[in-house]
ROGU-92692 format. One record per residue (C-alpha): residue in three letters; x, y, z; residue number from 1. Coordinates in Angstrom, 2 decimals. Layout:
# ROGU-92692
   r       X       Y       Z   k
 Ala       X       Y       Z NUM
...
This chain:
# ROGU-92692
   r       X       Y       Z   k
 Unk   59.94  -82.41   20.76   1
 Unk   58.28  -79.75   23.01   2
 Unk   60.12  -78.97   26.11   3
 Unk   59.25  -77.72   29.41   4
 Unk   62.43  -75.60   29.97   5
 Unk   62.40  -71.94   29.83   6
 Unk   65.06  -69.54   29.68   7
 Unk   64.48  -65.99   31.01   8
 Unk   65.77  -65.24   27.38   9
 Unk   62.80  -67.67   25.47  10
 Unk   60.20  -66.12   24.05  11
 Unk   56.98  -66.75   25.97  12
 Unk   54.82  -67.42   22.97  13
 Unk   57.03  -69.98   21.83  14
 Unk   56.90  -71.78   25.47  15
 Unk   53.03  -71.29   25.73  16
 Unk   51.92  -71.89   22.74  17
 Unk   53.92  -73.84   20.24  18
 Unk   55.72  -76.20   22.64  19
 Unk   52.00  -76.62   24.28  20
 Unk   53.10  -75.77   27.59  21
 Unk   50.42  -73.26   27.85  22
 Unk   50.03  -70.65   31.07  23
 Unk   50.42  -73.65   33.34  24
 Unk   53.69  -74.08   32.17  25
 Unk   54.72  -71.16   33.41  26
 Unk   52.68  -72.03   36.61  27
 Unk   54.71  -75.37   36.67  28
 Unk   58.07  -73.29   36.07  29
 Unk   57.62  -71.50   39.69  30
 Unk   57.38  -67.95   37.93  31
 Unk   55.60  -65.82   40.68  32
 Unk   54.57  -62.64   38.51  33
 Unk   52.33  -62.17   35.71  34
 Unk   55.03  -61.97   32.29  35
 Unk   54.39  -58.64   30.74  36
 Unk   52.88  -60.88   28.19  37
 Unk   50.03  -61.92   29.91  38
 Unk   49.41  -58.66   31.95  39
 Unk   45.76  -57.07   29.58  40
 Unk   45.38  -53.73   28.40  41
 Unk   43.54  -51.57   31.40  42
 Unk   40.06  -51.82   29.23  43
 Unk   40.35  -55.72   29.47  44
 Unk   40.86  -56.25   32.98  45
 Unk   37.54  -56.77   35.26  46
 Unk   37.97  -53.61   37.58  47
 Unk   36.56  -54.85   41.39  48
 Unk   34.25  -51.70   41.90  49
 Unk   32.12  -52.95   38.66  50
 Unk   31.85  -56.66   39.68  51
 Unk   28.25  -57.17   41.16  52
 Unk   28.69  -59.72   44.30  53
 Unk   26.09  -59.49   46.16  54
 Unk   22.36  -59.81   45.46  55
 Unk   21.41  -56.27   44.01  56
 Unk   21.47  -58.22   40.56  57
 Unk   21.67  -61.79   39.77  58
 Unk   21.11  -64.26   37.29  59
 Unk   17.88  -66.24   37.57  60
 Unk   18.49  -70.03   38.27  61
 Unk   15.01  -71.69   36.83  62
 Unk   14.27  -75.45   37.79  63
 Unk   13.38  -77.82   35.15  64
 Unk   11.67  -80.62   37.08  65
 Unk    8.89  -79.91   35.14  66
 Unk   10.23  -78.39   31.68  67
 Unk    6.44  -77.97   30.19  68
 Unk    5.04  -75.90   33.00  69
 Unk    3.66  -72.65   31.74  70
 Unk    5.78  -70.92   34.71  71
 Unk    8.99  -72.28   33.58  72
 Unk    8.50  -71.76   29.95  73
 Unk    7.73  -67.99   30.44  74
 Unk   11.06  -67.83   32.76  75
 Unk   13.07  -68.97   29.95  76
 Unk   12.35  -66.96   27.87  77
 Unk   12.27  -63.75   30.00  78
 Unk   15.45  -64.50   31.39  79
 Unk   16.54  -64.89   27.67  80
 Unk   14.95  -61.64   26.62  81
 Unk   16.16  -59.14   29.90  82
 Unk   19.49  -61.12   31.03  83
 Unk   20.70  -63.47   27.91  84
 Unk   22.04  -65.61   30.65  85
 Unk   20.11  -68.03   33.33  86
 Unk   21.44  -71.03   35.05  87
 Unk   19.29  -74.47   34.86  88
 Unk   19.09  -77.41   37.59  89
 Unk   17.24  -80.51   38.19  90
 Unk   17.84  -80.24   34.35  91
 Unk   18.52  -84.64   34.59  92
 Unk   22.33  -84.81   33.79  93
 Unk   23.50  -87.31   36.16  94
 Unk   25.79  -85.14   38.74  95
 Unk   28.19  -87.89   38.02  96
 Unk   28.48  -87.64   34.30  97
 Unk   29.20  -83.35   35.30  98
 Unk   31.66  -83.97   38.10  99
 Unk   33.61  -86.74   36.04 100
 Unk   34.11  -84.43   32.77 101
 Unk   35.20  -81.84   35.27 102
 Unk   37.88  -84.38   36.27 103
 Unk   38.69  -85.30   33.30 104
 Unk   39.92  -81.52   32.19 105
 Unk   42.07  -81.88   35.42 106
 Unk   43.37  -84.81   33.72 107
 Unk   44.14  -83.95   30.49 108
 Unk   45.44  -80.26   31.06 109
 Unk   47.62  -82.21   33.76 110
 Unk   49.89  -84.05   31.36 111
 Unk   52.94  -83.02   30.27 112
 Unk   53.24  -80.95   27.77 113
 Unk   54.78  -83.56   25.11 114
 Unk   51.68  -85.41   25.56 115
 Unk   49.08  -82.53   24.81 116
 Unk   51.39  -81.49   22.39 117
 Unk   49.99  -84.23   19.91 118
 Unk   46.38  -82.23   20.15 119
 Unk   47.92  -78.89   19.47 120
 Unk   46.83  -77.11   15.89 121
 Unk   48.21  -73.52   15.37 122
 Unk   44.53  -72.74   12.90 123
 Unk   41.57  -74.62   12.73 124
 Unk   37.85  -73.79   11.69 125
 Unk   34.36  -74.47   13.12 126
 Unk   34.77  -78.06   11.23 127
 Unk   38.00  -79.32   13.20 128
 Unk   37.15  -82.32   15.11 129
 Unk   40.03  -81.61   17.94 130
 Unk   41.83  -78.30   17.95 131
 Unk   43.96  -77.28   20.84 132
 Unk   44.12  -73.71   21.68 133
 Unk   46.77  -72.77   24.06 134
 Unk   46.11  -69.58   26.07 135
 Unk   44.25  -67.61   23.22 136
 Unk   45.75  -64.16   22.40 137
 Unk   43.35  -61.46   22.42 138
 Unk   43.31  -58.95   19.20 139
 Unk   45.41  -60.20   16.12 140
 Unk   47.94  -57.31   16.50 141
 Unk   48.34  -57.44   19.79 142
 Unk   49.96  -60.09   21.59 143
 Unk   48.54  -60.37   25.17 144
 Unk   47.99  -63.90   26.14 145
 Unk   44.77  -65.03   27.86 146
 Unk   45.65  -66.68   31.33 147
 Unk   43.98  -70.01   29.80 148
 Unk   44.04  -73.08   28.40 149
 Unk   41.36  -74.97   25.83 150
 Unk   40.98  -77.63   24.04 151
 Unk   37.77  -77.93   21.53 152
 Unk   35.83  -81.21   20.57 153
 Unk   34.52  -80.76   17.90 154
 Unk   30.93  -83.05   18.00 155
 Unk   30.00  -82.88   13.87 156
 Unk   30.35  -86.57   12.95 157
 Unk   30.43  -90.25   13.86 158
 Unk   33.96  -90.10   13.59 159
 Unk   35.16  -86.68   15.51 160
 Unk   35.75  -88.53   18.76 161
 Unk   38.34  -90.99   17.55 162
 Unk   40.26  -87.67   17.29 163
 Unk   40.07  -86.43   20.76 164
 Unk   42.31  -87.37   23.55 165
 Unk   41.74  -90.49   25.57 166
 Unk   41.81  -88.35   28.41 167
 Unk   38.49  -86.65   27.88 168
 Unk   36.81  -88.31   25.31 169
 Unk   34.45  -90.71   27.15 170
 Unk   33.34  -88.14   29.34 171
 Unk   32.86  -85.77   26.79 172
 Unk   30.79  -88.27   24.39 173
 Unk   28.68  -88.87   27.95 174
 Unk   28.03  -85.46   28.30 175
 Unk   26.55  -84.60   24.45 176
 Unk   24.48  -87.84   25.30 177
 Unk   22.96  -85.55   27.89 178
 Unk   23.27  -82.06   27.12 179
 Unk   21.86  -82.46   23.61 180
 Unk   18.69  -83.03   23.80 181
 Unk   18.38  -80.31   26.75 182
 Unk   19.91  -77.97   24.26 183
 Unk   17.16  -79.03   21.85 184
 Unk   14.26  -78.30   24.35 185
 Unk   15.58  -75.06   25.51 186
 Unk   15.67  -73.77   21.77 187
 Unk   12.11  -75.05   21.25 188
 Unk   10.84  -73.47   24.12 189
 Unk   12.87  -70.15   23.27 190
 Unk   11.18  -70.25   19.29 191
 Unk    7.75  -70.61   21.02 192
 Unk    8.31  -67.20   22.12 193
 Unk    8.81  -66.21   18.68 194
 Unk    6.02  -67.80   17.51 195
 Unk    8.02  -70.66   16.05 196
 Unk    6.57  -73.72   17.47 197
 Unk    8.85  -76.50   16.90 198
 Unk   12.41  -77.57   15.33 199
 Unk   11.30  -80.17   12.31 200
 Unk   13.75  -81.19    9.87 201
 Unk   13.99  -77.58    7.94 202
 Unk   15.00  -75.85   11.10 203
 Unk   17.51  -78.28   13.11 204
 Unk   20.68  -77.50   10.86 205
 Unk   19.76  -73.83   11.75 206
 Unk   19.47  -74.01   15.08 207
 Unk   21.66  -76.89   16.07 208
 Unk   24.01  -77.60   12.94 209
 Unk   27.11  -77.86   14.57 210
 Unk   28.44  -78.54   17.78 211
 Unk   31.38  -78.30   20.01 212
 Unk   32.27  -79.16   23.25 213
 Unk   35.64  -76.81   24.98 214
 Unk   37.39  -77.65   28.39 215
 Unk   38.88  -74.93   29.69 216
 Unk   41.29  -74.91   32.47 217
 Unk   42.36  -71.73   34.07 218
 Unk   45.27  -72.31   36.14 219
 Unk   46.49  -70.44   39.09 220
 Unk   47.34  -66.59   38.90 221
 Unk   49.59  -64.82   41.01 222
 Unk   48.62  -61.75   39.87 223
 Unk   44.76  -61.75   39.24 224
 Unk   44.02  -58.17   39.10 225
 Unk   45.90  -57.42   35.96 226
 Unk   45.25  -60.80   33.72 227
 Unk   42.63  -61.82   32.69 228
 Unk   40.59  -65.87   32.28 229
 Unk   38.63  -64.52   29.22 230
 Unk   38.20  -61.47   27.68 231
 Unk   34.75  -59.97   27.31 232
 Unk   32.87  -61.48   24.87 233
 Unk   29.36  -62.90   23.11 234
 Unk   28.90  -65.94   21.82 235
 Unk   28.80  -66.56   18.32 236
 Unk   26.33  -69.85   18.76 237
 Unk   22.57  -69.96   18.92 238
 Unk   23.11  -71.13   22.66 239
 Unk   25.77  -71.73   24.77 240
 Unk   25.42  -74.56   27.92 241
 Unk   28.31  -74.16   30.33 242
 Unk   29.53  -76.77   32.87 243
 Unk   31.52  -74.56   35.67 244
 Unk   33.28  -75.89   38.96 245
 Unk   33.00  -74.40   42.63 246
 Unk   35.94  -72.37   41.77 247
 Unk   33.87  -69.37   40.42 248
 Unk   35.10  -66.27   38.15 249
 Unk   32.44  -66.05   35.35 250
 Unk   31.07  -62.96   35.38 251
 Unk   27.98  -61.46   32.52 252
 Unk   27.75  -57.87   31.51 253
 Unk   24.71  -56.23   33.76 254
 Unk   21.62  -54.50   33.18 255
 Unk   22.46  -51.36   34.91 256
 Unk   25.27  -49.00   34.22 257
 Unk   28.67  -51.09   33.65 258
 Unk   28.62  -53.62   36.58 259
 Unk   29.45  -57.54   35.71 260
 Unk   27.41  -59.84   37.88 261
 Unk   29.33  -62.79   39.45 262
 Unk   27.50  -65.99   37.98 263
 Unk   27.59  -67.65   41.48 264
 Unk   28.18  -71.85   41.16 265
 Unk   25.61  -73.93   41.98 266
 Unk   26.33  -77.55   42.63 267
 Unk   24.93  -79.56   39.35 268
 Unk   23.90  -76.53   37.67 269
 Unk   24.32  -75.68   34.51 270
 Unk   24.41  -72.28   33.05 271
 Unk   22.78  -71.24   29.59 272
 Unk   23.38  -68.32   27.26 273
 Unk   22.20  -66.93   24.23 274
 Unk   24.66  -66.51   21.27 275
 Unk   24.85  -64.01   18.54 276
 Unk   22.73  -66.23   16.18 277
 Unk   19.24  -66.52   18.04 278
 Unk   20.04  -62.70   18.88 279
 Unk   19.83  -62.33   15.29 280
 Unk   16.92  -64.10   14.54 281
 Unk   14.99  -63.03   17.35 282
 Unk   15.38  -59.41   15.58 283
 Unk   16.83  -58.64   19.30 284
 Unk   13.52  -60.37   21.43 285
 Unk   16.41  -62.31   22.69 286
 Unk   19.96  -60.94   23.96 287
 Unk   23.66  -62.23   23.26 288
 Unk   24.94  -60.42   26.49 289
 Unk   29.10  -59.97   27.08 290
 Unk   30.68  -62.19   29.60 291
 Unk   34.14  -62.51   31.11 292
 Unk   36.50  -64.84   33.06 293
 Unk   38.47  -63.68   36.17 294
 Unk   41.19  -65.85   37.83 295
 Unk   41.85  -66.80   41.05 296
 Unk   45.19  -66.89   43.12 297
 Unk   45.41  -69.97   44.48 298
 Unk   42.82  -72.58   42.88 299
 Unk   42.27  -74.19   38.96 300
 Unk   38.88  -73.69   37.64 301
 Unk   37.66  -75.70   34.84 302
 Unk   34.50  -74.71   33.11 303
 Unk   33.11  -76.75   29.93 304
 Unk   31.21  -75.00   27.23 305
 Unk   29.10  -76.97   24.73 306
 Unk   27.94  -74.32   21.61 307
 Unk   25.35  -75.14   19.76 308
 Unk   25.71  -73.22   16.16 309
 Unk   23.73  -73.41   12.89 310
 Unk   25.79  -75.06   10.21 311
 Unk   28.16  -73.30    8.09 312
 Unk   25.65  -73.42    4.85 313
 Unk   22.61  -71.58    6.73 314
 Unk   21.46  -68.24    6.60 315
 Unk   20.54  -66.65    9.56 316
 Unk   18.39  -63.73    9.44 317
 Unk   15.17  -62.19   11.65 318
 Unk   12.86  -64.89   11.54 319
 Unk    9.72  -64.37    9.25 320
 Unk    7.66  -65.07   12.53 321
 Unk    8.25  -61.98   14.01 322
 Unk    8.32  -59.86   11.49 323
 Unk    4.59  -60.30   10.49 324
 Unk    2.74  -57.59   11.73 325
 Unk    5.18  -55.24    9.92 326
 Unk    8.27  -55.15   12.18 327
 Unk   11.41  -53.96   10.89 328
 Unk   14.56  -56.35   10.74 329
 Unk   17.23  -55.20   12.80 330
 Unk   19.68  -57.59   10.37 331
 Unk   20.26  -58.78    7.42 332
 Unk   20.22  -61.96    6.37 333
 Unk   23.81  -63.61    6.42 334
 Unk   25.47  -66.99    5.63 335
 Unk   26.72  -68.25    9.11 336
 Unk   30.44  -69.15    7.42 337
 Unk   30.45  -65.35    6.64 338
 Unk   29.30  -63.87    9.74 339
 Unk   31.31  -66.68   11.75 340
 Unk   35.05  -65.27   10.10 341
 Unk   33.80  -61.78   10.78 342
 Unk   32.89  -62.95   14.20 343
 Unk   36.81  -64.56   14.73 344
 Unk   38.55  -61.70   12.63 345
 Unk   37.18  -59.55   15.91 346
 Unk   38.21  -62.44   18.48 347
 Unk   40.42  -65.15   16.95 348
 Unk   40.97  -66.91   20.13 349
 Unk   37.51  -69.42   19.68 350
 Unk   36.11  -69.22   23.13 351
């Protein structure tokens, strides 16, 4: 039975992770400084005279009222091919259905800990339909804990939900409803750019094979400056759609020098990025671009990713599109099970 004691003498990755506390345990516990656990290597941490605040760079936030305008299909895809990251609104998810699954992570990460516990899986891969990962450790041989807490859903068959907790899972199954076929638009309109003009039955477990929807919940930090929400990373999906609260904290790699651009919330926005995969088989039209979490003080912040991967079976490569008037790949082709363990050998945490 998992236990929300802790002894100055416990070992923190014991409390944290295998007794599915997680970092709010040790919110819960009263501890008012970062454990040396938890405290990131100086290269990890998001230094304040890179982060980009004001308007000298931002994101571009494209309105979808009308997704077939000319205007708003060439936006996409320049925002894909000079930023890798744009936010989306008056995209028709129901600000409901968003501000309920936001809730619902509030909810679940809430409980205590004997209660999550019965989610919690110490491995799982791309196929697990519910997978718990408490506070994900940065590099395999060394053990520096994220200041986070995720659980996955994984979306791959009729069945997956049954699996998740009852917490989340109607909100969550509302969501896909959504999000899906937005996800499926945004990829055609991003292939039209590579002169690939629609997803038939040939293409979809390519682009869209495999799904999975995280919560994240970032709990309160009382020492910001030297943790970090989530290290800097890519995504290993063909896109990425992320749900993020009012809290704030995400922050994408910039286009000049080494700054990080604050991702500013918008109310019912959603914010899209573009993952390894579609990198790769744009032959680089499109960019996977590194982004980062900070933490705040005093406030929880719960952001929701859904990926949207090929399935395990494809091979990705440089499509044949844009490679016909005698462009060189940049890639190889790959099998997506092979270039997703070398993707998690480099960052095993899964977010």
């Amino acid at each position: 039975m998992p236990s929300s004691k802790f002894e100055p003498t416990d070992d923190i990755f014991d409390f944290v992770i295998k007794k599915a506390n997680g970092v709010k345990g040790l919110v819960d516990i009263g501890l008012d400084t970062v454990p040396k656990q938890c405290i990131q290597p100086q290269d990890q941490r998001l230094d304040k005279n890179q982060q980009q605040l004001d308007n000298q760079e931002s994101i571009p936030t494209i309105d979808l009222s009308n997704f077939d305008d000319l205007n708003v299909v060439k936006s996409i895809q320049e925002a894909a091919s000079k930023w890798g990251f744009f936010q989306i609104i008056n995209h028709g998810i129901p600000l409901e259905v968003l501000e309920n699954l936001k809730d619902a992570g509030h909810k679940f990460f809430e409980l205590p800990a004997d209660e999550k516990f019965k989610y919690y899986k110490e491995n799982g891969g791309p196929d697990e339909s519910v997978l718990l990962f408490w506070s994900a450790i940065g590099e395999r041989d060394e053990k520096v804990l994220e200041w986070r807490d995720s659980i996955k859903h994984g979306c791959n068959s009729q069945d997956d939900s049954n699996l998740w907790p009852p917490q989340t899972r109607d909100q969550v199954l509302e969501f896909k409803k959504w999000a899906k076929p937005i996800a499926k638009k945004l990829l055609e309109v991003l292939l039209k750019g590579l002169n690939v003009n629609e997803i038939d039955e040939s293409l979809e477990p390519l682009l869209m094979g495999t799904m999975a929807i995280n919560i994240n919940y970032y709990p309160p930090c009382p020492n910001p400056s030297i943790t970090i929400g989530c290290r800097r990373h890519s995504d290993v999906s063909c896109i990425t759609l992320l749900l993020q609260d009012d809290t704030g904290g995400l922050f994408v790699r910039g286009t000049k020098g080494d700054n990080w651009i604050h991702v500013t919330p918008v109310k019912g926005a959603i914010a899209v990025n573009i993952g390894d995969s579609l990198q790769i088989m744009s032959n680089d039209r499109y960019r996977s671009v590194e982004h980062c979490v900070a933490v705040d003080s005093s406030r929880a912040r719960i952001s929701v990713p859904l990926f949207v991967n090929p399935r395990l079976d494809s091979v990705i490569g440089p499509f044949p599109q844009v490679l016909k008037d005698g462009e060189k790949p940049v890639y190889k082709q790959v099998l997506f099970s092979d270039y997703w363990d070398y993707f998690f050998s480099k960052r095993p945490s899964g977010v």
